[in-house]
BAMAR-692346 format. One record per atom (N, C-alpha, C, O): residue in three letters; x, y, z; atom name. Coordinates in nm, 3 decimals, always signed. Layout:
 residuo    east   north      up atomo
     ala       X       Y       Z    CA
...
# end
This chain:
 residuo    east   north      up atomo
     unk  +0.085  -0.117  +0.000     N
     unk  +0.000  +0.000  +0.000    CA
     unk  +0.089  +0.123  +0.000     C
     unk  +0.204  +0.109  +0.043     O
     unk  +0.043  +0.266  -0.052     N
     unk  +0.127  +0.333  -0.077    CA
     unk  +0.019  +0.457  -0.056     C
     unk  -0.079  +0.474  -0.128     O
     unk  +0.056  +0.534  +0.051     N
     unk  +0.007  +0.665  +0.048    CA
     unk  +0.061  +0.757  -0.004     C
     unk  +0.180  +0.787  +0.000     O
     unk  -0.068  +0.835  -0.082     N
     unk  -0.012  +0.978  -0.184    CA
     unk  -0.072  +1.149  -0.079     C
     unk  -0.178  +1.166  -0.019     O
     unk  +0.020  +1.224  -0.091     N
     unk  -0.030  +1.339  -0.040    CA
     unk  -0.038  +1.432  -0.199     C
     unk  +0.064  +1.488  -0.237     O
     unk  -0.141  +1.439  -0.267     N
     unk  -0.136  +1.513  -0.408    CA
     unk  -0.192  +1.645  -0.380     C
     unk  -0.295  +1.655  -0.314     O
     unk  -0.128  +1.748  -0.428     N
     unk  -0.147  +1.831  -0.430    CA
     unk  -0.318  +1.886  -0.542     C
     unk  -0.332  +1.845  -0.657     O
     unk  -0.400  +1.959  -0.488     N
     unk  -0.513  +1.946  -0.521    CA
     unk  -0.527  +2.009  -0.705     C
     unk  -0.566  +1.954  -0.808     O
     unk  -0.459  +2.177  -0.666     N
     unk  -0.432  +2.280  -0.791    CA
     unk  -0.276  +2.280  -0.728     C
     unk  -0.233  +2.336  -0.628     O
     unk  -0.227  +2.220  -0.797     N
     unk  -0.052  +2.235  -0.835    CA
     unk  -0.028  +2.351  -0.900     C
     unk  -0.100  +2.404  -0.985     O
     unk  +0.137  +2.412  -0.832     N
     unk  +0.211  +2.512  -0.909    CA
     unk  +0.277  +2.445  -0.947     C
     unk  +0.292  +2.324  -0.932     O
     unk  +0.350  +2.555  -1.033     N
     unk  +0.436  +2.477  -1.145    CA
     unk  +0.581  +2.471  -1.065     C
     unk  +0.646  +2.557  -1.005     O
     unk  +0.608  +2.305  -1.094     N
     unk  +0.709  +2.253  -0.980    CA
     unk  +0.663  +2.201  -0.825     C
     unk  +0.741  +2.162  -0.738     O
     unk  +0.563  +2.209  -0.818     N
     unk  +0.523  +2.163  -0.669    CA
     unk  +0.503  +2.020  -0.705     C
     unk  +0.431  +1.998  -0.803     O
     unk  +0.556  +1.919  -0.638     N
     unk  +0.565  +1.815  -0.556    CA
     unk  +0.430  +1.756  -0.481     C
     unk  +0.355  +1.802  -0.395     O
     unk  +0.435  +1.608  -0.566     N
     unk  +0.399  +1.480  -0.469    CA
     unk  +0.458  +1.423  -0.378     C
     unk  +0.579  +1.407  -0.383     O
     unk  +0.380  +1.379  -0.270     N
     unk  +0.403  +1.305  -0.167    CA
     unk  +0.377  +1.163  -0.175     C
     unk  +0.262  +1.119  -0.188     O
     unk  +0.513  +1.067  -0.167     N
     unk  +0.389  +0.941  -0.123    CA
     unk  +0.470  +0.828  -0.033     C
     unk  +0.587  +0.800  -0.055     O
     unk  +0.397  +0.773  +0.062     N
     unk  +0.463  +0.720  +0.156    CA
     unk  +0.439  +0.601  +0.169     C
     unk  +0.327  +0.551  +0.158     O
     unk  +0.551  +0.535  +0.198     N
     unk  +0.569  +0.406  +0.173    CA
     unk  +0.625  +0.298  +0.265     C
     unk  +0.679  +0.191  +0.234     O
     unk  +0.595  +0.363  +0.411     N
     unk  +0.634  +0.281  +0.540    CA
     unk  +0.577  +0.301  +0.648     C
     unk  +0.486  +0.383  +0.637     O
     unk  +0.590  +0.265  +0.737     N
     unk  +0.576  +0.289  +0.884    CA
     unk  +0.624  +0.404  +0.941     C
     unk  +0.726  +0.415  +0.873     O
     unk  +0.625  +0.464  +0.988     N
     unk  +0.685  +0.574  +1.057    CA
     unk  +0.621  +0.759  +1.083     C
     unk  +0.508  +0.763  +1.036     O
     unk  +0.648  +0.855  +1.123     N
     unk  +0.589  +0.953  +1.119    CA
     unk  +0.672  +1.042  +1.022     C
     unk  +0.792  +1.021  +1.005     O
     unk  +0.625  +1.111  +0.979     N
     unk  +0.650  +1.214  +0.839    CA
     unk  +0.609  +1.380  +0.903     C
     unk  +0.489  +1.400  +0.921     O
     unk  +0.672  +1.456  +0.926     N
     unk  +0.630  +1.632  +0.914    CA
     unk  +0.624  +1.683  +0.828     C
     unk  +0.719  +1.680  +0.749     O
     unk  +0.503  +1.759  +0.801     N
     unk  +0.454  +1.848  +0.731    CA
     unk  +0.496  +1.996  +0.748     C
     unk  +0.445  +2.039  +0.852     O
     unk  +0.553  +2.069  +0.699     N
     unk  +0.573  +2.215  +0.723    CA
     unk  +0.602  +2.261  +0.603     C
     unk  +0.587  +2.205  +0.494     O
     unk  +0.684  +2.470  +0.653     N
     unk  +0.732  +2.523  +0.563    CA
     unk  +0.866  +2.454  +0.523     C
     unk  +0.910  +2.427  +0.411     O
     unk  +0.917  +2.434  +0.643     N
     unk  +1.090  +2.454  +0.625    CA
     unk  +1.120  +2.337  +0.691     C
     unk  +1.052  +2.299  +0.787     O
     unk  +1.259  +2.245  +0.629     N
     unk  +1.316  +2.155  +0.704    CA
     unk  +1.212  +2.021  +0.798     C
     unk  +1.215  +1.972  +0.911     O
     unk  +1.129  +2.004  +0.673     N
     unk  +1.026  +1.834  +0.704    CA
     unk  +1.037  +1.765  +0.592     C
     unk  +1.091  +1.799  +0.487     O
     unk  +0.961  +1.626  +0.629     N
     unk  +0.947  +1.561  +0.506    CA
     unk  +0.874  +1.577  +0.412     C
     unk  +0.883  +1.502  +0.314     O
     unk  +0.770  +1.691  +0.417     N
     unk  +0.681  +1.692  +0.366    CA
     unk  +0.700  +1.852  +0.338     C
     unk  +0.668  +1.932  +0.427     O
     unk  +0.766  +1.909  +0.179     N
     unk  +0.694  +2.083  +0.236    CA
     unk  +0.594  +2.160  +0.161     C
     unk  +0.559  +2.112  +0.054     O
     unk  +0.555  +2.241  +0.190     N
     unk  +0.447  +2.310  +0.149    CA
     unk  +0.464  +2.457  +0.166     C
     unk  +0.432  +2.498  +0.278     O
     unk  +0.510  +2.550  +0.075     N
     unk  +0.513  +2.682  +0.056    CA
     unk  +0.363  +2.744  +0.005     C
     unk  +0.321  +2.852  -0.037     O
     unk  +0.337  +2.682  +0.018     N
     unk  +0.202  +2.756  -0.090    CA
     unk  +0.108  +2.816  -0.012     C
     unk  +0.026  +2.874  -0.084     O
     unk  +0.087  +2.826  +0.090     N
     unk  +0.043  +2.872  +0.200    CA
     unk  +0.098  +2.964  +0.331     C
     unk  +0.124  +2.909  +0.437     O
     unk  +0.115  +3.131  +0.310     N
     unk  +0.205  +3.220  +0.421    CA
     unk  +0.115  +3.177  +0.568     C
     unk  +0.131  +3.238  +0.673     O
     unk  +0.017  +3.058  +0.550     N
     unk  -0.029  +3.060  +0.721    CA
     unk  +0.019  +2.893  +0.791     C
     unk  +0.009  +2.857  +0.908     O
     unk  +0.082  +2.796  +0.649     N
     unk  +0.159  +2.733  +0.702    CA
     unk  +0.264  +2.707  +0.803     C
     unk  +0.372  +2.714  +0.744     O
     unk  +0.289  +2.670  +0.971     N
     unk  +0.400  +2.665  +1.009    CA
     unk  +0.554  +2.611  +0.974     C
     unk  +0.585  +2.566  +0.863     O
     unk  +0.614  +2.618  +1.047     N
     unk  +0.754  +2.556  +1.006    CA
     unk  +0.702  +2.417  +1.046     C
     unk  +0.714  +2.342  +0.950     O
     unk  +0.671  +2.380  +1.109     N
     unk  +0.644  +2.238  +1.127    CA
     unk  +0.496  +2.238  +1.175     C
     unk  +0.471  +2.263  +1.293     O
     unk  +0.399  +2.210  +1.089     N
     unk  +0.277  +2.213  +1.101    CA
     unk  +0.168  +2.116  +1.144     C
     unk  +0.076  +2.135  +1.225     O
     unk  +0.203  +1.990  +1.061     N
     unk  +0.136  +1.838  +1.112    CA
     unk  +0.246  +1.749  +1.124     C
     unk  +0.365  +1.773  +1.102     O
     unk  +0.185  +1.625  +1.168     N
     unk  +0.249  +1.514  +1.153    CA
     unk  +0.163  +1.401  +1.101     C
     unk  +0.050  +1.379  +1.145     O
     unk  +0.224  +1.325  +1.000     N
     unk  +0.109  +1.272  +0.987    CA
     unk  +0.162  +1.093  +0.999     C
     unk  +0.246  +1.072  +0.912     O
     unk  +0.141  +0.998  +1.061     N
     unk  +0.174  +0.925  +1.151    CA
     unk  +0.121  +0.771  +1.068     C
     unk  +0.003  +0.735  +1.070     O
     unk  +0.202  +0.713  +1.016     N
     unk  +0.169  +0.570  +0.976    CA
     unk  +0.208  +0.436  +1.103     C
     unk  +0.313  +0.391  +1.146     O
     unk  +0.079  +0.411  +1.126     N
     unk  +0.133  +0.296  +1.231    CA
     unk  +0.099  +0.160  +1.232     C
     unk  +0.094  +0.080  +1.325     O
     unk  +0.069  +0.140  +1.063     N
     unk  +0.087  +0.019  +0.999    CA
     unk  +0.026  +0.038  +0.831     C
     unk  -0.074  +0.092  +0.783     O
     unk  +0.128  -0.026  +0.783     N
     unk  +0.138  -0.027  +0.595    CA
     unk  +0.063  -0.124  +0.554     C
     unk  +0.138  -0.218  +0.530     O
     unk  -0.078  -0.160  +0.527     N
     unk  -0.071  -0.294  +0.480    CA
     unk  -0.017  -0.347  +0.349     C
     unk  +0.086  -0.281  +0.334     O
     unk  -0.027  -0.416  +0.262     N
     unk  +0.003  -0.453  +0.125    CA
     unk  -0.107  -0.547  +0.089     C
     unk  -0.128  -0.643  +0.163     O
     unk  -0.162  -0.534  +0.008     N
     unk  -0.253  -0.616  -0.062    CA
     unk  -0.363  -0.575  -0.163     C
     unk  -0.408  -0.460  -0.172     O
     unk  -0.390  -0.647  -0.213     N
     unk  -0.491  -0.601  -0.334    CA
     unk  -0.620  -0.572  -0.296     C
     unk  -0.651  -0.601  -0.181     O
     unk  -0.697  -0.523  -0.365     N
     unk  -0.870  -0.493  -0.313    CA
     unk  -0.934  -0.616  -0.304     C
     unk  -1.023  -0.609  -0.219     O
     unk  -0.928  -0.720  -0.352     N
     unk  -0.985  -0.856  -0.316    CA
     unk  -0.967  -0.886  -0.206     C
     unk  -1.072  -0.925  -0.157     O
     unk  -0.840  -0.891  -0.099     N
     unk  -0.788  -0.930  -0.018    CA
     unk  -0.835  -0.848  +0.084     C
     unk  -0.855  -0.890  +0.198     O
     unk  -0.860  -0.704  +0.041     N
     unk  -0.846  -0.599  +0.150    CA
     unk  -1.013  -0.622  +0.211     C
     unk  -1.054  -0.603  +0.325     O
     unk  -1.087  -0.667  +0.091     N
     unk  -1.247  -0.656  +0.126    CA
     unk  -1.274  -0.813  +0.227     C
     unk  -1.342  -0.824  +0.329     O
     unk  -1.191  -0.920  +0.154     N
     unk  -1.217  -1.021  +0.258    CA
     unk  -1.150  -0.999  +0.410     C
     unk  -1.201  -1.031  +0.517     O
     unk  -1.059  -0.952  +0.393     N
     unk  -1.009  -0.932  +0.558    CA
     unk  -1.034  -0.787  +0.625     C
     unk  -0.966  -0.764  +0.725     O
     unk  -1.132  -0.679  +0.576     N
     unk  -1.142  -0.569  +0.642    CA
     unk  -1.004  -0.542  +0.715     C
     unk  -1.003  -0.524  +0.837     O
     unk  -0.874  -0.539  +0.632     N
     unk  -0.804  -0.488  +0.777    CA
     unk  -0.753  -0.338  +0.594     C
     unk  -0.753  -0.367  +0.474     O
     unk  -0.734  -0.250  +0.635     N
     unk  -0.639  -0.148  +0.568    CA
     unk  -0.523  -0.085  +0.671     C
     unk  -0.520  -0.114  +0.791     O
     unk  -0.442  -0.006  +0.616     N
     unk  -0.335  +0.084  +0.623    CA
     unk  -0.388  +0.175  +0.760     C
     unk  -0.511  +0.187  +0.754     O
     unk  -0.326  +0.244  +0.886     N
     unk  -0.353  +0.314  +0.985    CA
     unk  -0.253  +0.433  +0.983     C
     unk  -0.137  +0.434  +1.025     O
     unk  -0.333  +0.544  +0.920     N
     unk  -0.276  +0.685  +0.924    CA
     unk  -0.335  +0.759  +1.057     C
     unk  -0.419  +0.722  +1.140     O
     unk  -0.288  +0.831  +1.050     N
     unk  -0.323  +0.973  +1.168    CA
     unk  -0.262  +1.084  +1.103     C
     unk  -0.161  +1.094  +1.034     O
     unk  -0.342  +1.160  +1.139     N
     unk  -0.275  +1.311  +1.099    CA
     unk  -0.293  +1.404  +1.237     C
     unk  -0.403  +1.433  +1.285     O
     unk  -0.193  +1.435  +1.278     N
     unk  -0.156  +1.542  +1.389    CA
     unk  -0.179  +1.667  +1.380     C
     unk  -0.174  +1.678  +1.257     O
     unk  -0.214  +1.829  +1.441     N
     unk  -0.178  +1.929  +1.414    CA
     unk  -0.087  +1.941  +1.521     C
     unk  -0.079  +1.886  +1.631     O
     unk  +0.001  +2.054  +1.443     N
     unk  +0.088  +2.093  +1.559    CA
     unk  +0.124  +2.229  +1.508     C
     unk  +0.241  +2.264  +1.514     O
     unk  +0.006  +2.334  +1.444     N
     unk  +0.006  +2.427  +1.401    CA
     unk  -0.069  +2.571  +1.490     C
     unk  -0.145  +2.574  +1.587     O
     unk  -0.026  +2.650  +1.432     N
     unk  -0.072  +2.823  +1.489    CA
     unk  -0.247  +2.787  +1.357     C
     unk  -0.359  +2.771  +1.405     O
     unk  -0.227  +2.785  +1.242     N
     unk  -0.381  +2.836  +1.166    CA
     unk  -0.476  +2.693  +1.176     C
     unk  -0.596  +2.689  +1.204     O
     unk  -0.387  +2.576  +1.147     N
     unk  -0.503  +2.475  +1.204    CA
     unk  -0.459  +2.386  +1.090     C
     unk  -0.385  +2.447  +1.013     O
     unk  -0.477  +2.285  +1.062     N
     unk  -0.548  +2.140  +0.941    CA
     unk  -0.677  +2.074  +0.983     C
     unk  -0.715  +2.023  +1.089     O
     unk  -0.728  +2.091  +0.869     N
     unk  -0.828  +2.048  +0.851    CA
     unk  -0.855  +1.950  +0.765     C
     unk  -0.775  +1.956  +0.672     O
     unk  -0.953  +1.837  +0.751     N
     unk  -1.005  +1.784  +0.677    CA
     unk  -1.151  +1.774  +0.633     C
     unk  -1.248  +1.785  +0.708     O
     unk  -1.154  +1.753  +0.513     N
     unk  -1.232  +1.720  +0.421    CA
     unk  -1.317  +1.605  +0.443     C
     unk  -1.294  +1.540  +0.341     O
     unk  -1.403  +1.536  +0.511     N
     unk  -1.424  +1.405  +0.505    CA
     unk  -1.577  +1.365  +0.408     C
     unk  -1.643  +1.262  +0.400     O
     unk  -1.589  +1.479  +0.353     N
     unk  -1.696  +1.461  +0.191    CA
     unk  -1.704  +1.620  +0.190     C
     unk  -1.661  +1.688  +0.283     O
     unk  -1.768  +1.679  +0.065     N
     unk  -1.747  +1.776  +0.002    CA
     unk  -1.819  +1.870  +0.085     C
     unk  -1.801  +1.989  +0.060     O
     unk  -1.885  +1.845  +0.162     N
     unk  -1.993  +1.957  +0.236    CA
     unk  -1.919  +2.034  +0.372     C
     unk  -1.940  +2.154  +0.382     O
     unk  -1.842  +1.975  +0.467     N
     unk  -1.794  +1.979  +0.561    CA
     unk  -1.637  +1.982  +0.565     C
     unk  -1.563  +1.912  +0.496     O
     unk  -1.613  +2.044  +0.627     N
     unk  -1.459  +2.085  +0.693    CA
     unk  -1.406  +2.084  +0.835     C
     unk  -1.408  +2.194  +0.889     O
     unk  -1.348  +1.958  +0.924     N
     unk  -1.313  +1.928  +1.037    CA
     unk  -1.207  +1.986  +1.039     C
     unk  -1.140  +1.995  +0.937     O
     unk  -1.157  +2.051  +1.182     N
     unk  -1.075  +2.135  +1.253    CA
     unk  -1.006  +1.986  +1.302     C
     unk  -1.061  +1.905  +1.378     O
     unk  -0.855  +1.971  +1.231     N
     unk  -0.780  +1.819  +1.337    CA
     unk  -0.814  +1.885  +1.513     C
     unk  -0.861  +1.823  +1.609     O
     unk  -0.751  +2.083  +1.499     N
     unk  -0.739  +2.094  +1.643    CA
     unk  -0.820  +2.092  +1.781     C
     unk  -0.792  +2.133  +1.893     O
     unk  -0.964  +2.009  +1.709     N
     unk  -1.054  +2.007  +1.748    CA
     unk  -1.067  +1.894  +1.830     C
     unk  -1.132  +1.900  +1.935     O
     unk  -1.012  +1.791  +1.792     N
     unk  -0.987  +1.648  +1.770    CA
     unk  -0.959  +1.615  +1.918     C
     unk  -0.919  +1.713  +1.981     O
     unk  -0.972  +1.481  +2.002     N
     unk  -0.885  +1.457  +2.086    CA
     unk  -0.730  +1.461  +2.053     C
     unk  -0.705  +1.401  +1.948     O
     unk  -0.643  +1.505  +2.101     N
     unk  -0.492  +1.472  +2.118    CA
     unk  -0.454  +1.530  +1.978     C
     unk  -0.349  +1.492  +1.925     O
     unk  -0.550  +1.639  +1.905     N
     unk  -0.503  +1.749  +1.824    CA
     unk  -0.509  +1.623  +1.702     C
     unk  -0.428  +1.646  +1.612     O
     unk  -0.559  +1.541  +1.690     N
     unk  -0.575  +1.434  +1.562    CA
     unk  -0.644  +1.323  +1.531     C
     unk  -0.710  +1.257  +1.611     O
     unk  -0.628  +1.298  +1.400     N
     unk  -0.779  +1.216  +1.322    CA
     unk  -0.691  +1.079  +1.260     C
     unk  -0.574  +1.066  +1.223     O
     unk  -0.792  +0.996  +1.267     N
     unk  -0.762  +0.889  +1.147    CA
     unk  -0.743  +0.976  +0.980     C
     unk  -0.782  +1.087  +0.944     O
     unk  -0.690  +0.902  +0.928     N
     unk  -0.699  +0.953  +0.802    CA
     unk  -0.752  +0.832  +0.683     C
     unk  -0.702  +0.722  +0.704     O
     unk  -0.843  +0.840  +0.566     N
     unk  -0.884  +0.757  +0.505    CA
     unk  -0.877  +0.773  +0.374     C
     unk  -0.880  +0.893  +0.347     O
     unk  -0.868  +0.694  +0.263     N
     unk  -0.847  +0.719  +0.150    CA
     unk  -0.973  +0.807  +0.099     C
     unk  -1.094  +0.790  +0.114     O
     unk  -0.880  +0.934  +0.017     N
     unk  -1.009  +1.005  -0.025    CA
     unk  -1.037  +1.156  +0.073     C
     unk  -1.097  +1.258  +0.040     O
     unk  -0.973  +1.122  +0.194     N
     unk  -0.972  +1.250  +0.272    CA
     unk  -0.901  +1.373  +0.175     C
     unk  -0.836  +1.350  +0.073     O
     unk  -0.934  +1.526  +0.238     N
     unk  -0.923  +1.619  +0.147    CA
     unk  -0.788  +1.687  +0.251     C
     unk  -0.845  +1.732  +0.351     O
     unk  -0.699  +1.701  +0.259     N
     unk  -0.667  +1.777  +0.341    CA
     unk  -0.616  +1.908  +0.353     C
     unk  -0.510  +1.920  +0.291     O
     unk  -0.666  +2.045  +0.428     N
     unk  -0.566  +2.194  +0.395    CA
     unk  -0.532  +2.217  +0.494     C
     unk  -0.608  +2.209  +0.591     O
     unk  -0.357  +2.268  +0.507     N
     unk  -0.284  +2.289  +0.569    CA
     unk  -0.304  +2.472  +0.548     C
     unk  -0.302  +2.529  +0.439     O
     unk  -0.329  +2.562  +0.731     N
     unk  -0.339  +2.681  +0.724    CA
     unk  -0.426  +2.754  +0.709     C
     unk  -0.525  +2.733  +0.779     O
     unk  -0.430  +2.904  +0.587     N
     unk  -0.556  +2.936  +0.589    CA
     unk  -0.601  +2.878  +0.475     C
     unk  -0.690  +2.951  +0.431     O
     unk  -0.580  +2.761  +0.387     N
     unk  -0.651  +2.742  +0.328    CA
     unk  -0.631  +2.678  +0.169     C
     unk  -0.697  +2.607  +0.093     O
     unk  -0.509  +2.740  +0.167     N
     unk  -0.463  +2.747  -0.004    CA
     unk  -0.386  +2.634  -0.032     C
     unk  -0.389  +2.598  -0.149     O
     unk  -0.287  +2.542  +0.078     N
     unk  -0.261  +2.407  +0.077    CA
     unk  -0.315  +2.339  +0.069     C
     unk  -0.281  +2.250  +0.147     O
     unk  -0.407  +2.313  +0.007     N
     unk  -0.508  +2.154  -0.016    CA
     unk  -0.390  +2.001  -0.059     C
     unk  -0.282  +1.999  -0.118     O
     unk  -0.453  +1.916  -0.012     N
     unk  -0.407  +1.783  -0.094    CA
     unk  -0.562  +1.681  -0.044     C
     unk  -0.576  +1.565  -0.083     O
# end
């Protein structure tokens, strides 16, 4: 399994994300794994977004065993992340217990005030 962070409206030269293990990943302006200029309400280190198991397998497999991939996404920001979890609504992570959410394929996510989407 392979998580993508895609950028929603790309500039020219902006960068995909996609992750491909276990482990936690930062999101920021400056000096993370993850960066994102496209947004002046982005922090230097803004989320984290937290894999704490990869599965591998095909959609046949994934539907007989209900198990998938376990993301989290953290804030650890001044303007906020939010998600998308269908087109009508917009969740505050900092709202969240412990400042964070599961994350699911298909989530929308903006980092700041707004203009970072993936």
């Amino acid at each position: 399994m392979v998580w993508g962070l895609l950028p929603v409206d790309p500039l020219p030269g902006e960068l995909e994300y996609y992750i491909f293990s276990k482990g936690t990943y930062k999101v920021g302006r400056k000096g993370c794994d993850i960066i994102t200029t496209k947004d002046k309400g982005v922090s230097r280190v803004h989320a984290e977004i937290i894999v704490d198991e990869m599965v591998c397998m095909d959609h046949l497999q994934k539907r007989l065993l209900h198990k998938s991939s376990k993301v989290r996404i953290r804030d650890c920001s001044k303007y906020g992340t939010f998600i998308n979890k269908n087109t009508d609504s917009k969740e505050k992570v900092h709202e969240f217990a412990n400042k964070e959410t599961i994350l699911t394929d298909g989530d929308l996510v903006a980092f700041g005030t707004g203009n970072a989407n993936y």
